[in-house]
LUMKE-876832 format. One record per residue (C-alpha): residue in three letters; residue number from 1; x, y, z negated. Coordinates in pm, whole numbers, plus 50000, padded with zeros to 5 digits. Layout:
! residues N
+------+-----+-------+-------+-------+
! type ! seq !     x !     y !     z !
+------+-----+-------+-------+-------+
!  ALA ! NUM !     X !     Y !     Z !
...
+------+-----+-------+-------+-------+
***
This chain:
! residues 275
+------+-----+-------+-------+-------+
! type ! seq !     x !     y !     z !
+------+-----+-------+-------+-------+
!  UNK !   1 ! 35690 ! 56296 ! 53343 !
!  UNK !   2 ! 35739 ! 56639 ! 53130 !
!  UNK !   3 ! 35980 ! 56901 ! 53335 !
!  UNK !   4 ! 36150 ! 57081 ! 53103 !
!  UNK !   5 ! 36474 ! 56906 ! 52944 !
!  UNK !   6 ! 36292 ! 57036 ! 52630 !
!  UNK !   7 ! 35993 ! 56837 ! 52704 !
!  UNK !   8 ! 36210 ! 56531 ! 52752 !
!  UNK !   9 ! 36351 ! 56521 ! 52445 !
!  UNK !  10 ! 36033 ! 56525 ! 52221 !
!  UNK !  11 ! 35876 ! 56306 ! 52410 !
!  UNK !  12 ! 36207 ! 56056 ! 52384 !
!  UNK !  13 ! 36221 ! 56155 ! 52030 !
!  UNK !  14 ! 35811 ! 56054 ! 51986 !
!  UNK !  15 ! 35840 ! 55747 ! 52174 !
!  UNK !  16 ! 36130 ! 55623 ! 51923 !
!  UNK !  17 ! 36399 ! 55664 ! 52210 !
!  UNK !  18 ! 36711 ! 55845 ! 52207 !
!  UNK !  19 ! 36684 ! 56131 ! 52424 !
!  UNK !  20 ! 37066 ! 56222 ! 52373 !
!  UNK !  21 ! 37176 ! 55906 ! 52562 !
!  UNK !  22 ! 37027 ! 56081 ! 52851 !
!  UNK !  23 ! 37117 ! 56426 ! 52826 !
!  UNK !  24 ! 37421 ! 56574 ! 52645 !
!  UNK !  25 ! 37234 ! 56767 ! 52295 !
!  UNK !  26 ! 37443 ! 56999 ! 52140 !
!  UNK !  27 ! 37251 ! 57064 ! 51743 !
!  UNK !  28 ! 37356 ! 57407 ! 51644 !
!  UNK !  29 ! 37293 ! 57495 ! 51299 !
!  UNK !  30 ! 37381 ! 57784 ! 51065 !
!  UNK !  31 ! 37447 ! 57663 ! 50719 !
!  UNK !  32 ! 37555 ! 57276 ! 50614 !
!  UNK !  33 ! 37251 ! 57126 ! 50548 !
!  UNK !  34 ! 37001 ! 57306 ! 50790 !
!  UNK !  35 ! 37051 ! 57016 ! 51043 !
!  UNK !  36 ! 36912 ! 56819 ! 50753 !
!  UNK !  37 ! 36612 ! 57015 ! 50662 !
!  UNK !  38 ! 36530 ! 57035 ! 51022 !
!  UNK !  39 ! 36534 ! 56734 ! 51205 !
!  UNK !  40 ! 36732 ! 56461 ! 50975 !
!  UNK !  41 ! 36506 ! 56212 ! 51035 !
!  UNK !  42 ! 36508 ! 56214 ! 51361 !
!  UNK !  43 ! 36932 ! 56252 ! 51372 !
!  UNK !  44 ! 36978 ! 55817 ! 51380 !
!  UNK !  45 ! 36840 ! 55889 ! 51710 !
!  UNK !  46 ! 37101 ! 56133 ! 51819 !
!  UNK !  47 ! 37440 ! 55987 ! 51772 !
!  UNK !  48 ! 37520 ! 56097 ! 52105 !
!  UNK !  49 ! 37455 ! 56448 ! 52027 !
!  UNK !  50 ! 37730 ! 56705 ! 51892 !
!  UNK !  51 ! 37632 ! 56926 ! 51540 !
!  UNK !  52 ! 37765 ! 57276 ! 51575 !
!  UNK !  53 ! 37759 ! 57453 ! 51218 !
!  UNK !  54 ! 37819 ! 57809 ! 51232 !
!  UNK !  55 ! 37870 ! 57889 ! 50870 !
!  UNK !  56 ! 38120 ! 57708 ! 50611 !
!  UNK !  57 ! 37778 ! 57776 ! 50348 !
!  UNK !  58 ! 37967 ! 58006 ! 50128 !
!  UNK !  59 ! 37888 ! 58317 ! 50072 !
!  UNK !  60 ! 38178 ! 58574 ! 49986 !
!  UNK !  61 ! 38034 ! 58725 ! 49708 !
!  UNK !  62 ! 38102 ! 58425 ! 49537 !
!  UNK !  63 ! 37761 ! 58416 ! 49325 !
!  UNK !  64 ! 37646 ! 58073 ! 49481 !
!  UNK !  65 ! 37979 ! 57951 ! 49404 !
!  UNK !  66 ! 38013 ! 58013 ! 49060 !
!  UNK !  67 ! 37651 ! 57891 ! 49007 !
!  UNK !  68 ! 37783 ! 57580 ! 49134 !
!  UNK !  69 ! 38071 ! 57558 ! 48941 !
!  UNK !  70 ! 38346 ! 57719 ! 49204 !
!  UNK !  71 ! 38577 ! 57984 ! 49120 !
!  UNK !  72 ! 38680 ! 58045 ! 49488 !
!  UNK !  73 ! 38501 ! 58059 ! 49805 !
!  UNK !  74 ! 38717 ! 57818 ! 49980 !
!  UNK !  75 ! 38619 ! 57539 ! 49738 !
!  UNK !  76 ! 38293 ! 57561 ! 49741 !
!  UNK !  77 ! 38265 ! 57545 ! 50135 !
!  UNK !  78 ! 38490 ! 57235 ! 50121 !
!  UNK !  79 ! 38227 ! 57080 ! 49903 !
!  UNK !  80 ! 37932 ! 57198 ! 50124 !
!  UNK !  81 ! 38162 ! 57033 ! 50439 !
!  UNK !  82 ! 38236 ! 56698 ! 50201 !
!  UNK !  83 ! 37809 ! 56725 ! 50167 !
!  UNK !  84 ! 37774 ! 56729 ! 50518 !
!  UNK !  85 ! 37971 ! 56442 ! 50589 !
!  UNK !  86 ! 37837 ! 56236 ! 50350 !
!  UNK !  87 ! 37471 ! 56308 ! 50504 !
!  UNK !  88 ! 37577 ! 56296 ! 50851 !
!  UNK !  89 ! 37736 ! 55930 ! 50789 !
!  UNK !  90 ! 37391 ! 55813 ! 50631 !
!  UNK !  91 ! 37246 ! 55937 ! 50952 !
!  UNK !  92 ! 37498 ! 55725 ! 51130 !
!  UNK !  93 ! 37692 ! 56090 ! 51313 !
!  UNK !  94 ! 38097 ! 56019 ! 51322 !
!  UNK !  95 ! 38303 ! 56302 ! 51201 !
!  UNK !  96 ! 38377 ! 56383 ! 51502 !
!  UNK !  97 ! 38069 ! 56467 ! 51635 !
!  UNK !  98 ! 38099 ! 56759 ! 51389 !
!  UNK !  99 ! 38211 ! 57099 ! 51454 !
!  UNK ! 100 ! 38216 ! 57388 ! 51201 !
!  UNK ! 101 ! 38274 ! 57724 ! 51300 !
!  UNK ! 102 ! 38408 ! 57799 ! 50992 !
!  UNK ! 103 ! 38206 ! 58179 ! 50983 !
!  UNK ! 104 ! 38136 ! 58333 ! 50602 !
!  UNK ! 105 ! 37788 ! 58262 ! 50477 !
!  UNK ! 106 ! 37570 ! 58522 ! 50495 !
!  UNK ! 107 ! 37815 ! 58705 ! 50817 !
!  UNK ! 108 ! 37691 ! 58530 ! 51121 !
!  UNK ! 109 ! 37535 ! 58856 ! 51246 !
!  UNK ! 110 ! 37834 ! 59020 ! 51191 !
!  UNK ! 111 ! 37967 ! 58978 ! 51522 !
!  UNK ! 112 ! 37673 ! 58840 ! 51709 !
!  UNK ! 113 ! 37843 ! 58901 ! 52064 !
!  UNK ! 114 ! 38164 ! 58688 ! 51995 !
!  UNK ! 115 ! 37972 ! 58418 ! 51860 !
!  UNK ! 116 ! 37766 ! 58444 ! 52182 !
!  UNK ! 117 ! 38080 ! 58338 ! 52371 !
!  UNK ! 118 ! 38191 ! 58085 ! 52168 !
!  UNK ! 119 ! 37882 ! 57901 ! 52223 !
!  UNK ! 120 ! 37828 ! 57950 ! 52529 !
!  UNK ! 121 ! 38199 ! 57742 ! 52538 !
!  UNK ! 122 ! 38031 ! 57487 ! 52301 !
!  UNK ! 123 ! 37723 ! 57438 ! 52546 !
!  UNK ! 124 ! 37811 ! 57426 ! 52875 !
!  UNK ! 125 ! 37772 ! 57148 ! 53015 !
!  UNK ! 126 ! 37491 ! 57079 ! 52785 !
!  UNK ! 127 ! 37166 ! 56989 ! 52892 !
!  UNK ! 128 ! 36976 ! 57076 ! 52562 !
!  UNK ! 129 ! 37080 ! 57317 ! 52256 !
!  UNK ! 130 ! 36857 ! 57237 ! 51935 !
!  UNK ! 131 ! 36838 ! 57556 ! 51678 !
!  UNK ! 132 ! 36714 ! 57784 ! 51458 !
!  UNK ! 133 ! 36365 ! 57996 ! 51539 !
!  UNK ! 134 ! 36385 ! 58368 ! 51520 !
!  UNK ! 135 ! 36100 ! 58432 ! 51218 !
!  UNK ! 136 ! 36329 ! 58645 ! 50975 !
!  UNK ! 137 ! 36389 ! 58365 ! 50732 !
!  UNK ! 138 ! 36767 ! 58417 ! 50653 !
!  UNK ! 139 ! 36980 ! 58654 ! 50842 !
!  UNK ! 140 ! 37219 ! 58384 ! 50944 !
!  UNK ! 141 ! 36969 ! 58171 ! 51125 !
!  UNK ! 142 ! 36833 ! 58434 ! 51280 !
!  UNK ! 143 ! 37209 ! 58526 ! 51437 !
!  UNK ! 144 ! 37225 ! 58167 ! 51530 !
!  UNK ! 145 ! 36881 ! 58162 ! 51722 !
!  UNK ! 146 ! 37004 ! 58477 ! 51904 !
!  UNK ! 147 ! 37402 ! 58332 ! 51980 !
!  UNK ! 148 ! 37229 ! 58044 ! 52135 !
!  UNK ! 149 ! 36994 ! 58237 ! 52330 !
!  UNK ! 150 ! 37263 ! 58483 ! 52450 !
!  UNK ! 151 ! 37505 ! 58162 ! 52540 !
!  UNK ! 152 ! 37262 ! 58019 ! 52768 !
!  UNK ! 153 ! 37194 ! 58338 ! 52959 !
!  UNK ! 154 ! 37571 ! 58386 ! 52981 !
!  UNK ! 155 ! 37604 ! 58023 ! 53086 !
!  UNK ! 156 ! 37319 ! 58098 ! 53367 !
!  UNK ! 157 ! 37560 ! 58419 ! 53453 !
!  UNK ! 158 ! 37841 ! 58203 ! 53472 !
!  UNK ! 159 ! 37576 ! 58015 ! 53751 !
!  UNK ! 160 ! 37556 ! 57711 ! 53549 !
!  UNK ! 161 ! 37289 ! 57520 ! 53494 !
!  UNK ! 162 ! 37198 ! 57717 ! 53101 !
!  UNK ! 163 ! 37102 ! 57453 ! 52848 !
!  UNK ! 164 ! 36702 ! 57427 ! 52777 !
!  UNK ! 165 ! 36619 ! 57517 ! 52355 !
!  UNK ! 166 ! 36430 ! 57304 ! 52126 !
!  UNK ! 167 ! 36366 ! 57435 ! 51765 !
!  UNK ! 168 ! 36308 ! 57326 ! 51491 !
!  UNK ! 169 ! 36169 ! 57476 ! 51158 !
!  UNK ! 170 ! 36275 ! 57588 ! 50838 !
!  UNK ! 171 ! 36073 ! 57905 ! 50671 !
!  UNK ! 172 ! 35950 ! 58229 ! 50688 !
!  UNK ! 173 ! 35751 ! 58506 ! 50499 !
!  UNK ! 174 ! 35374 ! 58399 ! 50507 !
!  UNK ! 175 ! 35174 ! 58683 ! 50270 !
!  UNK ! 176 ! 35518 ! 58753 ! 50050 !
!  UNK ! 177 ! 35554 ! 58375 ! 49962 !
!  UNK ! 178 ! 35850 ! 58157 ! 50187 !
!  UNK ! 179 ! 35627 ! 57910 ! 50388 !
!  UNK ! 180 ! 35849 ! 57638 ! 50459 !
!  UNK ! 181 ! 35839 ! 57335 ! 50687 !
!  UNK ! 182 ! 35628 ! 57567 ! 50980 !
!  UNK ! 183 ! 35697 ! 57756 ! 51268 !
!  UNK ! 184 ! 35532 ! 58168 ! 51324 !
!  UNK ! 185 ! 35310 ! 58132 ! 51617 !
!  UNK ! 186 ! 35478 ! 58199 ! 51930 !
!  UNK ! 187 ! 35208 ! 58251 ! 52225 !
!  UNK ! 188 ! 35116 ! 57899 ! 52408 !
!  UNK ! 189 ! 35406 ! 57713 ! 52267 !
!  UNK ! 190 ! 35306 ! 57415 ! 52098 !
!  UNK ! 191 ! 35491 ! 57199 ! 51794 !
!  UNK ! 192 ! 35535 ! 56866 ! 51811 !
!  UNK ! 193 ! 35516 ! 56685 ! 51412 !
!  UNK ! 194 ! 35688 ! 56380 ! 51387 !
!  UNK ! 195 ! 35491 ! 56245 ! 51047 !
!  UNK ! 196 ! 35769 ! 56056 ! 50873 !
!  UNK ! 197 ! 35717 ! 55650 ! 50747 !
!  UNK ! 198 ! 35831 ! 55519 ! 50424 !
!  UNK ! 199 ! 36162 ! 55409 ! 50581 !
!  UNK ! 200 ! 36223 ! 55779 ! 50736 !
!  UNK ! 201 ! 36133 ! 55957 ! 50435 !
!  UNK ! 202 ! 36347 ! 55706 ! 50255 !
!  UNK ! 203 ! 36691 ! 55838 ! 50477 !
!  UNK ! 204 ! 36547 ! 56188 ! 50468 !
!  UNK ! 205 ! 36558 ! 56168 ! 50072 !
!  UNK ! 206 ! 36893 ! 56023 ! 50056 !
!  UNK ! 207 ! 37035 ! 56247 ! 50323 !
!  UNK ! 208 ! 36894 ! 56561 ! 50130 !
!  UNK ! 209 ! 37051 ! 56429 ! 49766 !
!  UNK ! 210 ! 37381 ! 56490 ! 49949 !
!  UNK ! 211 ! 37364 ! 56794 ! 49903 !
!  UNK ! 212 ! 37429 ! 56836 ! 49531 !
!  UNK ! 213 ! 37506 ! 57192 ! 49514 !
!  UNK ! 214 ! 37203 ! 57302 ! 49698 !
!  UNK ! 215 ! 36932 ! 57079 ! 49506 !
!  UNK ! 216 ! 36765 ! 57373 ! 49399 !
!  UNK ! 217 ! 36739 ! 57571 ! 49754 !
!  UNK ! 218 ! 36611 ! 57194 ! 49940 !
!  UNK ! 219 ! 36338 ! 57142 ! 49658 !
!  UNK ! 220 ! 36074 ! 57287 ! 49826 !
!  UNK ! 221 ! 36126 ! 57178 ! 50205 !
!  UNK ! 222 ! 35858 ! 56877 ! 50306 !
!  UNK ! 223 ! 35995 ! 56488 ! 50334 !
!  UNK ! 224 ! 35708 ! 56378 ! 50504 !
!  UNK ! 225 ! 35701 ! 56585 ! 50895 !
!  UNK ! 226 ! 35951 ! 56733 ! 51083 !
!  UNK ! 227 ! 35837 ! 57009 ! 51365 !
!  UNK ! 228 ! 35994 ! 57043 ! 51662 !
!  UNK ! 229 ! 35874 ! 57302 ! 51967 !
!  UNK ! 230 ! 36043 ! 57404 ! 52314 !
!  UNK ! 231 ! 36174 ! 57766 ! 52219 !
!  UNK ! 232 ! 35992 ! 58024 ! 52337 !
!  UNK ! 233 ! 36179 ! 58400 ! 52501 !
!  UNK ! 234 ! 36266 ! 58651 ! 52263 !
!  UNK ! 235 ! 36289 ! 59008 ! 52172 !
!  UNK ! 236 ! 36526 ! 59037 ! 51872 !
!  UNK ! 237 ! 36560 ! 59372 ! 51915 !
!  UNK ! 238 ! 36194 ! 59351 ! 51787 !
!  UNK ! 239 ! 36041 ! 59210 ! 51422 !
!  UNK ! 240 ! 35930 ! 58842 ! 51443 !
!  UNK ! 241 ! 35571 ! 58837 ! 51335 !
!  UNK ! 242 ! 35614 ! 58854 ! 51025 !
!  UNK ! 243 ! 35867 ! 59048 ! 50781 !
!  UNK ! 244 ! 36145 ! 58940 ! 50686 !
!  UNK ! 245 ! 36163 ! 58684 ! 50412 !
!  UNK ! 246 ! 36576 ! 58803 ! 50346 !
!  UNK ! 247 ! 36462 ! 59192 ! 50291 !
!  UNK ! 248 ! 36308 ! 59029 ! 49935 !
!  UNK ! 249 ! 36642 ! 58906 ! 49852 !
!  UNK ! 250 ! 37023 ! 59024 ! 49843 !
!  UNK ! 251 ! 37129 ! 58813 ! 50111 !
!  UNK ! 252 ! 37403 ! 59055 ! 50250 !
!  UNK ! 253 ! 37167 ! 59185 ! 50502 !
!  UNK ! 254 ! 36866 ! 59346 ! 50623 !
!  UNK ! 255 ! 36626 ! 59345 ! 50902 !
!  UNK ! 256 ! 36677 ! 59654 ! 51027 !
!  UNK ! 257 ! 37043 ! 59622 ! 51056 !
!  UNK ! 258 ! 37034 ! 59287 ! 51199 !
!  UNK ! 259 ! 36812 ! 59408 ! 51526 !
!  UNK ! 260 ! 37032 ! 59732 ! 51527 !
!  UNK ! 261 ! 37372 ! 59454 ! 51552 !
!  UNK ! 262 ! 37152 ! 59282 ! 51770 !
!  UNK ! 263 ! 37102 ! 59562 ! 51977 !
!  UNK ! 264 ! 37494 ! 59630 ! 52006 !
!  UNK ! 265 ! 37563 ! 59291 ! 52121 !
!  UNK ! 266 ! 37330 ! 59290 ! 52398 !
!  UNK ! 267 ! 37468 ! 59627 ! 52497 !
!  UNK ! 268 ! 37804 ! 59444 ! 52483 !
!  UNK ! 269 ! 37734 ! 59134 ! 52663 !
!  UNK ! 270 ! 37516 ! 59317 ! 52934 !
!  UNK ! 271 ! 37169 ! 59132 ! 52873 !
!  UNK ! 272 ! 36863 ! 59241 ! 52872 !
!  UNK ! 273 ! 36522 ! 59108 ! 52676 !
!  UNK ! 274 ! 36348 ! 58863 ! 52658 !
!  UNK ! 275 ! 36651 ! 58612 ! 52581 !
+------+-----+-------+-------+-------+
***
């Protein structure tokens, strides 16, 4: 029988059980639709489980919104929430398993230390936190990878029993191209791929045509796996191994900042590295 809670849960999740009738999961998720791209096969199985987003998906510049036809920033996030929804009741999660944040899109690092504490609120009690790798994909998952790390060793402070990490994966740089649907190598820890069947591609298809304004940003994600790994310690004070995909783009921040706001919130919460 695998130790870890972490260990549980895949192998629950690969023996077509539902490892959050066992052990409270908290999903927490940066954007409206990451939960999606990341596991929404495998979310029928978790209807037990809570879905934490951290951003309301619009950013304040209000470029993605006029793309998609918003004038204000407020409307557009209501659509990405009415998205959610939608996807979440195909995947059979109430309402009110939901729980947005409510943070800008693209500001989650903004004020890593106070979203620390708010989910370390969210997650204790918890028994298993699924998230976000740190691989320098988009600035805001990164800040949610770290917040979750940070709760659970603020949790342990608290002496509670801290919450064990799955992740699971969305993209990185790989050569200057976004590699999507793959983790960065991370030492000894091992993925587990869930190869999807007609039926789960099926729900995964429907699920990701929920989210009409974003069409364009899903199109290149994989219907056919999902990968899932225990989370390994981190240094995000330090690069992931590879740069980072958001420096290419104008995505309200860059690396360097990020580990520098990083830096200030672990001076601020008094932890030290690996997380």
């Amino acid at each position: 029988m695998p130790e870890r809670p972490a260990e549980r849960f895949l192998a629950a999740l690969a023996a077509d059980d539902d490892p959050s009738a066992a052990m409270r999961t908290v999903l927490v998720m940066a954007h409206p639709d990451d939960e999606t791209v990341g596991l929404g096969a495998q979310l029928p199985r978790l209807r037990q489980a809570r879905l934490v987003t951290v951003t309301d998906g619009a950013p304040r510049d209000l470029r993605d919104a006029r793309a998609a036809g918003f004038a204000r920033a407020a409307d557009y996030a209501a659509a990405r929430r009415r998205e959610l929804e939608e996807a979440m009741t195909l995947a059979g999660i109430a309402p009110d398993r939901l729980v947005p944040l409510g943070i800008a899109d693209q500001g989650a690092a903004l004020d890593l230390a106070g979203l620390a504490r708010r989910l370390a609120d969210l997650l204790d009690g918890a028994a298993l936190a699924v998230t976000h790798p740190y691989e320098g994909g988009h600035p805001d998952h990164d800040a949610t990878a770290f917040a979750v790390h940070a709760a659970c060793a603020l949790i342990g402070r608290r002496g509670r029993p801290a919450p064990d990490i799955v992740e699971a994966s969305f993209y990185h740089d790989r050569g200057g191209a976004m590699a999507t649907g793959a983790f960065l190598p991370a030492g000894n820890v091992r993925a587990v791929r869930f190869d999807l069947d007609a039926a789960r591609r099926d729900l995964k298809r429907r699920m990701v045509a929920c989210f009409a304004t974003q069409q364009a940003v899903l199109a290149p994600f994989p219907l056919d796996r999902e990968l899932l790994r225990p989370a390994p310690a981190y240094r995000f004070t330090s690069s992931p191994a590879a740069a980072a995909l958001y420096d290419r783009f104008d995505w309200g921040m860059r690396s360097e900042r990020w580990r520098t706001l990083a830096a200030a919130a672990l001076a601020e919460l008094d932890l030290g590295e690996p997380l």
